[in-house]
DSSP file (Angstrom, degrees, kcal/mol; ACC not computed):
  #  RESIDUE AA STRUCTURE BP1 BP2  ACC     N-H-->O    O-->H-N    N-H-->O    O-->H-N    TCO  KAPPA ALPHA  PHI   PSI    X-CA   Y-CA   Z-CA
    1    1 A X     >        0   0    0      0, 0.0     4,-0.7     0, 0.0     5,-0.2   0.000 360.0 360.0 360.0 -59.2  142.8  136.5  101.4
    2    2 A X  H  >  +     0   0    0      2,-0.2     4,-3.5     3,-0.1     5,-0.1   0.743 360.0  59.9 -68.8  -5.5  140.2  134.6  103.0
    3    3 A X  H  > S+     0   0    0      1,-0.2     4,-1.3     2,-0.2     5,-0.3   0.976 111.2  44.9 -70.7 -65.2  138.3  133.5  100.3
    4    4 A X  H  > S+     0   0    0      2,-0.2     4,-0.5     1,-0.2    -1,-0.2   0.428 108.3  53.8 -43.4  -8.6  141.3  132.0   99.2
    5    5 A X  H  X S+     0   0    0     -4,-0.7     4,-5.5     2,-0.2     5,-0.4   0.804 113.0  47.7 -84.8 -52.9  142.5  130.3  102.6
    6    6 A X  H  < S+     0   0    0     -4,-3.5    -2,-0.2    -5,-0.2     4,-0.2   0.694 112.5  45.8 -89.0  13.4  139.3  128.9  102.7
    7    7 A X  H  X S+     0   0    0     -4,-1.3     4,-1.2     2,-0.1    -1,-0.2   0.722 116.4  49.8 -80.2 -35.2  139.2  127.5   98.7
    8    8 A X  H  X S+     0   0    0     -4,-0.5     4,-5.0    -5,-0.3    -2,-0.2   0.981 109.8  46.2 -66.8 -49.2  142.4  126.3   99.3
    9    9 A X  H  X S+     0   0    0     -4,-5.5     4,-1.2     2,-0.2     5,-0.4   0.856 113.9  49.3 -50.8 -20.2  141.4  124.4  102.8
   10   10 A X  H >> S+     0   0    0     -5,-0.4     3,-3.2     2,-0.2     4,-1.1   0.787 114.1  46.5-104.9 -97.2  138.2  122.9  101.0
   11   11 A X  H 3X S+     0   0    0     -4,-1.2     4,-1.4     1,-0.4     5,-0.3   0.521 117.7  46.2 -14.8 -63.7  141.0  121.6   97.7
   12   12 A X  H 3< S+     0   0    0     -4,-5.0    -1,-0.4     1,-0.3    -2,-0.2   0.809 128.0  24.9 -77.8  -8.2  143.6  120.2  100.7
   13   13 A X  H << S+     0   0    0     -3,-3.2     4,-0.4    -4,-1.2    -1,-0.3   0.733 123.6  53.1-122.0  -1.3  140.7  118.2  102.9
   14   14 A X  H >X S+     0   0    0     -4,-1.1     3,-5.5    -5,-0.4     4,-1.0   0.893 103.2  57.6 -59.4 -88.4  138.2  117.6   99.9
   15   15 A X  H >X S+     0   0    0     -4,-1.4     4,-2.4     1,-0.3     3,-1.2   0.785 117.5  31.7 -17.7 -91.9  140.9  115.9   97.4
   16   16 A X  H 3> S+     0   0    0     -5,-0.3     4,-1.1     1,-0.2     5,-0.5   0.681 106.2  60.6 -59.0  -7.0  141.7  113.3   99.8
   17   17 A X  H <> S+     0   0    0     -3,-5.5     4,-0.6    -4,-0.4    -1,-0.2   0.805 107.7  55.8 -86.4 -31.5  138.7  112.6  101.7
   18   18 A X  H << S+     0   0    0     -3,-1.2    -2,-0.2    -4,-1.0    -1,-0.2   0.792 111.8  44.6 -60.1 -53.3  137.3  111.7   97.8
   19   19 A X  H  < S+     0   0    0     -4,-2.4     3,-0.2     1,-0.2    -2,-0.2   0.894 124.1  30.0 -77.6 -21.7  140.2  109.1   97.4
   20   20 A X  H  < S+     0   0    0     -4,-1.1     2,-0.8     1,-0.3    -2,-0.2   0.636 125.4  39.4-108.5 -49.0  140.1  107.5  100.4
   21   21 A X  S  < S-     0   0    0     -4,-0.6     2,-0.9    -5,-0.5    -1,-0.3  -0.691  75.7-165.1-118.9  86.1  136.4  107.7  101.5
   22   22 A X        -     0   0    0     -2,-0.8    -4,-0.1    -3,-0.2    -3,-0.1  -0.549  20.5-122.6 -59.6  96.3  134.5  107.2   98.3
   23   23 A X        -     0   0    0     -2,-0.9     2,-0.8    -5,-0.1    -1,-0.1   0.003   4.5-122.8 -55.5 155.0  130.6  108.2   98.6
   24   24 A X        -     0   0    0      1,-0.0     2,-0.1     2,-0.0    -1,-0.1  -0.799  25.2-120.0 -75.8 107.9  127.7  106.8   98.3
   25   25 A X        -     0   0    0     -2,-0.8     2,-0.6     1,-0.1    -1,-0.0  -0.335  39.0-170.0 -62.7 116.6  125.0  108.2   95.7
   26   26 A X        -     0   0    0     -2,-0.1    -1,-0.1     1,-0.0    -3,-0.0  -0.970  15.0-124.9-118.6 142.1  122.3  108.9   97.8
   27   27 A X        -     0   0    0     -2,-0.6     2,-0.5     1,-0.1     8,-0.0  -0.032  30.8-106.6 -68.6 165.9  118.5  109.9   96.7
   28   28 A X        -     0   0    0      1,-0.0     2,-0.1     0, 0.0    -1,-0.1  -0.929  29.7-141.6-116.6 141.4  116.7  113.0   97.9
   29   29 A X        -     0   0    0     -2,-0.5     2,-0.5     1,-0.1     5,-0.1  -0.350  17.1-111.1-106.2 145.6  114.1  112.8  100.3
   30   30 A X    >   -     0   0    0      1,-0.2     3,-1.0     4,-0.1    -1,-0.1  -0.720  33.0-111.3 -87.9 160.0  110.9  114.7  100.5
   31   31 A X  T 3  S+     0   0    0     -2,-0.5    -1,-0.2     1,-0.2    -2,-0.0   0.817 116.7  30.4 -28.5 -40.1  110.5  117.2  103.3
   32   32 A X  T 3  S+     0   0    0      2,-0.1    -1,-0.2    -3,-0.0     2,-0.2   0.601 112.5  73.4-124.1   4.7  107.8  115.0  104.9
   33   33 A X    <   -     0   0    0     -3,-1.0     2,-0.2     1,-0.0    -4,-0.1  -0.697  57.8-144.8 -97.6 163.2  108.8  111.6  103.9
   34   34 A X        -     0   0    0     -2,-0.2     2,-0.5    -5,-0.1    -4,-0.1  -0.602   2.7-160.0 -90.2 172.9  111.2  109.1  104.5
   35   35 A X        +     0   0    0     -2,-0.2     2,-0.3    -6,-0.0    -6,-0.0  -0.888  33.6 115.2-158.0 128.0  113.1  106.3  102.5
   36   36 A X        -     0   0    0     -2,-0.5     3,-0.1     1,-0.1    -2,-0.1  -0.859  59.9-108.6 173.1 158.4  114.8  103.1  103.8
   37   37 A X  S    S+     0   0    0     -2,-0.3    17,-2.0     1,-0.2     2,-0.4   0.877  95.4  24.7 -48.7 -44.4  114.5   99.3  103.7
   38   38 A X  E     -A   53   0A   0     15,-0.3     2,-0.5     2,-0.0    15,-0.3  -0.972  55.3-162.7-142.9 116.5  113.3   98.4  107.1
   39   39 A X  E     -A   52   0A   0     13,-2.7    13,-1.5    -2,-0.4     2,-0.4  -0.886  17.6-178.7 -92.9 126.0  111.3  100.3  109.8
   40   40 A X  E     -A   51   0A   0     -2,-0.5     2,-0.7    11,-0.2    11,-0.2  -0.965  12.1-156.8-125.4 148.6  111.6   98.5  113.5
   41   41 A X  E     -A   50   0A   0      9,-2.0     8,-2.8    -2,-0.4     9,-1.3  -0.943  19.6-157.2-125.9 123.4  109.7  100.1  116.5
   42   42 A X  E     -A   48   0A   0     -2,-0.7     6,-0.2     6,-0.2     5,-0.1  -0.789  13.5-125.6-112.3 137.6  111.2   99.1  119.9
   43   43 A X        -     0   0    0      4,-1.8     3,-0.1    -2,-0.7    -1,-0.1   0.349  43.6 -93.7 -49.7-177.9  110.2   98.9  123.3
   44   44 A X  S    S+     0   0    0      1,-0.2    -1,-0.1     2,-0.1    -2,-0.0   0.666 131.0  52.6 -93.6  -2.1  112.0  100.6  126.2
   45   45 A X  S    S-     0   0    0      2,-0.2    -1,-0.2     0, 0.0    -2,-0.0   0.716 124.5-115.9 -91.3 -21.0  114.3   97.3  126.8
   46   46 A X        +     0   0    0      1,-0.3     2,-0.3    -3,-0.1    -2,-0.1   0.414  63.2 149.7  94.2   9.7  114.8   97.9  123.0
   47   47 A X        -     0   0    0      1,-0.1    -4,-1.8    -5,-0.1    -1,-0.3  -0.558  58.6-104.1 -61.5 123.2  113.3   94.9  121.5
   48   48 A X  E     +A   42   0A   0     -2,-0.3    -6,-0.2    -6,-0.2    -1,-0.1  -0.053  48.8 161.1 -39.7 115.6  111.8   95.0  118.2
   49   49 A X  E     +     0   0A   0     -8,-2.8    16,-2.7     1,-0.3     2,-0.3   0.872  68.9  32.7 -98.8 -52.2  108.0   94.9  119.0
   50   50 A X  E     +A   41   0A   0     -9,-1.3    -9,-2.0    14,-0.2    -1,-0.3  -0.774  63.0 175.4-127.5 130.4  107.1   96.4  115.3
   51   51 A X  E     +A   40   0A   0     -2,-0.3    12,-1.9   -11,-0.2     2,-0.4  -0.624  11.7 178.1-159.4 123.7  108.5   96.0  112.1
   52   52 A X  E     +AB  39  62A   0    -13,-1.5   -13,-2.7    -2,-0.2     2,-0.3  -0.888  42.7  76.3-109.4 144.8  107.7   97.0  108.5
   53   53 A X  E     -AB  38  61A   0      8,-1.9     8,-1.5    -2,-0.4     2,-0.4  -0.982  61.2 -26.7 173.3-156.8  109.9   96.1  105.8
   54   54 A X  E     - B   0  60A   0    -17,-2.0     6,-0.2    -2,-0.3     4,-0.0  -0.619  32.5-153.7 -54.9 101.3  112.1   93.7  102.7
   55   55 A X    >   -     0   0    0      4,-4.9     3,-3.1    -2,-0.4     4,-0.2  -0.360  38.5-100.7 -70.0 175.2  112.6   90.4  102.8
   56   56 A X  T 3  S+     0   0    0      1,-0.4    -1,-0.1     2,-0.2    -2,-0.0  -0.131 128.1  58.6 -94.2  37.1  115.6   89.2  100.9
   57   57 A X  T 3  S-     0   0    0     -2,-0.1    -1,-0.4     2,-0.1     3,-0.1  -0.112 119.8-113.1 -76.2  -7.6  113.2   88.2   98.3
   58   58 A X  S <  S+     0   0    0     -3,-3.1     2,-0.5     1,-0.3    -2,-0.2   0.954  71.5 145.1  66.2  44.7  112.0   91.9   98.0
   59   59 A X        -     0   0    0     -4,-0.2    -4,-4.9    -6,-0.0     2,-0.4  -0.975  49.1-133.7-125.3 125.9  108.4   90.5   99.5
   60   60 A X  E     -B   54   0A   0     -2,-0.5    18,-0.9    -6,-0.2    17,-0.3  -0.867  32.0-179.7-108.3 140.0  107.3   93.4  101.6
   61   61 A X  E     -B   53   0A   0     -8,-1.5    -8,-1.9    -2,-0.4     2,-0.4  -0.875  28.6-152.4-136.0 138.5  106.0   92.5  105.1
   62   62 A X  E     -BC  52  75A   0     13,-2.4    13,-2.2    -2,-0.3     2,-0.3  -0.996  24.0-175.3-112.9 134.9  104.6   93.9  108.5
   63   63 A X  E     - C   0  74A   0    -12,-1.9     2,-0.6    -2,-0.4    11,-0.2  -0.873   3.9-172.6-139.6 109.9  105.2   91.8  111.5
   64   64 A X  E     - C   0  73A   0      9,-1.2     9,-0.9    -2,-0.3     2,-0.5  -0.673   5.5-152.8 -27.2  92.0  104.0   92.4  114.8
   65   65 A X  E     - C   0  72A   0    -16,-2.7     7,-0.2    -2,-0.6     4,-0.1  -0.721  21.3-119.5-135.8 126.9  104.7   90.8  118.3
   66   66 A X    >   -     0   0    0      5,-1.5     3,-3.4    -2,-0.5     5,-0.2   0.346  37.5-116.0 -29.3 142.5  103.0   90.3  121.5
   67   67 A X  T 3  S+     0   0    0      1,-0.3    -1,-0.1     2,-0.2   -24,-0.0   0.813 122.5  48.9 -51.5 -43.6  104.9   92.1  124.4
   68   68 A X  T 3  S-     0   0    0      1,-0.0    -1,-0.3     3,-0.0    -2,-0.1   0.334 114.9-122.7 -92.9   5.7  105.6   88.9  126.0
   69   69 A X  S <  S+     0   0    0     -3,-3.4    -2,-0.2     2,-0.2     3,-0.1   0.607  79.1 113.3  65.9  24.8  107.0   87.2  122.2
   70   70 A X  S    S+     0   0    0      1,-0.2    18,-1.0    17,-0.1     2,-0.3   0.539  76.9  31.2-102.7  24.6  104.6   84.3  122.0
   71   71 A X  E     - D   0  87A   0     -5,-0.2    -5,-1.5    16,-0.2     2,-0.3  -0.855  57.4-174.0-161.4 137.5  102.8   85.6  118.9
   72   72 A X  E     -CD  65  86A   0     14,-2.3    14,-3.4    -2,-0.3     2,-0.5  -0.899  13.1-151.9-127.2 148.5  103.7   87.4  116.2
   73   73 A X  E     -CD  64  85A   0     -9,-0.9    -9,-1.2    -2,-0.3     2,-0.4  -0.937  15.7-174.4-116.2 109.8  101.2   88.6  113.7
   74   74 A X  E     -CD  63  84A   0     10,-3.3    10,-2.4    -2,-0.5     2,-0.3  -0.935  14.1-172.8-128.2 123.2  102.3   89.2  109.9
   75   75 A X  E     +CD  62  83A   0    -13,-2.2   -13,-2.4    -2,-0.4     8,-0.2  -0.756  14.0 172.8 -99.1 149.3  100.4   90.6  106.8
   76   76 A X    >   -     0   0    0      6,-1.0     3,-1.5    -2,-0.3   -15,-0.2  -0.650  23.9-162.6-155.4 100.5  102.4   90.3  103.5
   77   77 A X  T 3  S+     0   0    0    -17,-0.3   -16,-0.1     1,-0.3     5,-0.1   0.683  95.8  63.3 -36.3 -26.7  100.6   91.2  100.3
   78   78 A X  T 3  S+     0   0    0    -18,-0.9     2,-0.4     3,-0.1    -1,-0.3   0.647  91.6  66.9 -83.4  -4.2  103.3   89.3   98.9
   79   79 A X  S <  S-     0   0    0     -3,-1.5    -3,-0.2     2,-0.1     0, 0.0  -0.839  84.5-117.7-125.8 143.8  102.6   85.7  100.5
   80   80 A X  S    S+     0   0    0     -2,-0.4     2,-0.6     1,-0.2     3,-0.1   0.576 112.4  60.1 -80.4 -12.2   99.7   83.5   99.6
   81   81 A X        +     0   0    0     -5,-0.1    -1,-0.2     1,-0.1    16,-0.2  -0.820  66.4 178.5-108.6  87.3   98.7   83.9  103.4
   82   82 A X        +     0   0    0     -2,-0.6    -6,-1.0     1,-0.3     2,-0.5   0.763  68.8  40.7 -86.7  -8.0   98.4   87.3  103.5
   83   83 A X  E     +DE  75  96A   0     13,-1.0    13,-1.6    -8,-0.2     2,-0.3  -0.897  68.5 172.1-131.6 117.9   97.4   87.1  107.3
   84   84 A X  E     -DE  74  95A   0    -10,-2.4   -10,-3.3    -2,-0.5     2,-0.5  -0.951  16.9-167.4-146.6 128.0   99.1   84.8  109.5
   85   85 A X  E     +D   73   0A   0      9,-1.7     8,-1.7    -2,-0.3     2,-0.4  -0.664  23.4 178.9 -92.0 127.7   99.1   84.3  113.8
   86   86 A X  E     -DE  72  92A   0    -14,-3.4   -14,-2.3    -2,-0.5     6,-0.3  -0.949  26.6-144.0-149.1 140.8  101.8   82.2  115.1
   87   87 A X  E >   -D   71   0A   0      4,-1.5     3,-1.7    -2,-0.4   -16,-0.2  -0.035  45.6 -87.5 -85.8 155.7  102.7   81.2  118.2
   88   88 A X  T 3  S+     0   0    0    -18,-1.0   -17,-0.1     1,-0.2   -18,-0.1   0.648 117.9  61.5 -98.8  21.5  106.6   80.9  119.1
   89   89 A X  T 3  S-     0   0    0    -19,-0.2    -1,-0.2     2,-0.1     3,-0.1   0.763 122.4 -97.5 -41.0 -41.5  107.1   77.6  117.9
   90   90 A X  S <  S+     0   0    0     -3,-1.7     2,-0.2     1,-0.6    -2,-0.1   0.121  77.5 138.2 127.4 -18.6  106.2   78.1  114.7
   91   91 A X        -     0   0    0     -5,-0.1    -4,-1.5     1,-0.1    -1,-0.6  -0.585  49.3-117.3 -81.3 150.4  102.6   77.0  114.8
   92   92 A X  E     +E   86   0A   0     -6,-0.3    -6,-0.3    -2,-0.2     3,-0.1  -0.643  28.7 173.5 -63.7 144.9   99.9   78.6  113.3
   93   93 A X  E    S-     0   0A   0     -8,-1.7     2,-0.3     1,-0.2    -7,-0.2   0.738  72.4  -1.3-109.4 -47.6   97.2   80.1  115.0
   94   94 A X  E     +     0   0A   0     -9,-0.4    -9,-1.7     2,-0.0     2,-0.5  -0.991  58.3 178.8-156.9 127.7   95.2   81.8  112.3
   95   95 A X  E     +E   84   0A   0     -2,-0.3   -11,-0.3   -11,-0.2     2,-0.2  -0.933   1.5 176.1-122.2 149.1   95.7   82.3  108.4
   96   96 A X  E      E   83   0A   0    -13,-1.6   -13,-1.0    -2,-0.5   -15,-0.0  -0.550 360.0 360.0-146.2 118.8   93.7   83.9  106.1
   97   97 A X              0   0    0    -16,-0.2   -13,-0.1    -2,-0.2   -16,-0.1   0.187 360.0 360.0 -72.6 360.0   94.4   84.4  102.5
């Protein structure tokens, strides 16, 4: 009798939750890895300090920035400057291919 209460319950809250709330295919992860688009590491005000991830070109980037935001540092295998310092204007400081 409860094996059946609870087959039936899983039918009545499955079935709709399926029409209504469609899922998402999601991959399987290893035990000791991760997977996602963008990693950010934040400070204890919660500002991105650290950040590895996609640009919307799919050109993968790590970008760094001084505590106080006037220089951010970014390597990008993908970009013809594969090391670049800049200040937060916009100028560069340091480039290196």
């Amino acid at each position: 009798m409860v094996v059946i209460a609870a087959f039936l319950g899983g039918i009545v809250g499955g079935v709709p939750r399926d029409l209504f709330l469609p899922g998402r295919a999601v991959q399987a992860q290893k035990a000791n890895g991760a997977n996602a688009e963008e990693f950010l590491l934040l400070d204890q005000a919660g500002k991105a300090r650290a950040g590895l991830g996609l640009d919307a070109n799919g050109e993968v980037g790590l970008v760094l920035t001084s505590k106080d935001g006037s220089r951010t540092l970014t390597l990008s295998a993908d970009d013809p400057r594969a090391i670049k310092l800049t200040e937060r204007g916009g100028r560069v400081l340091l480039s290196m291919p």
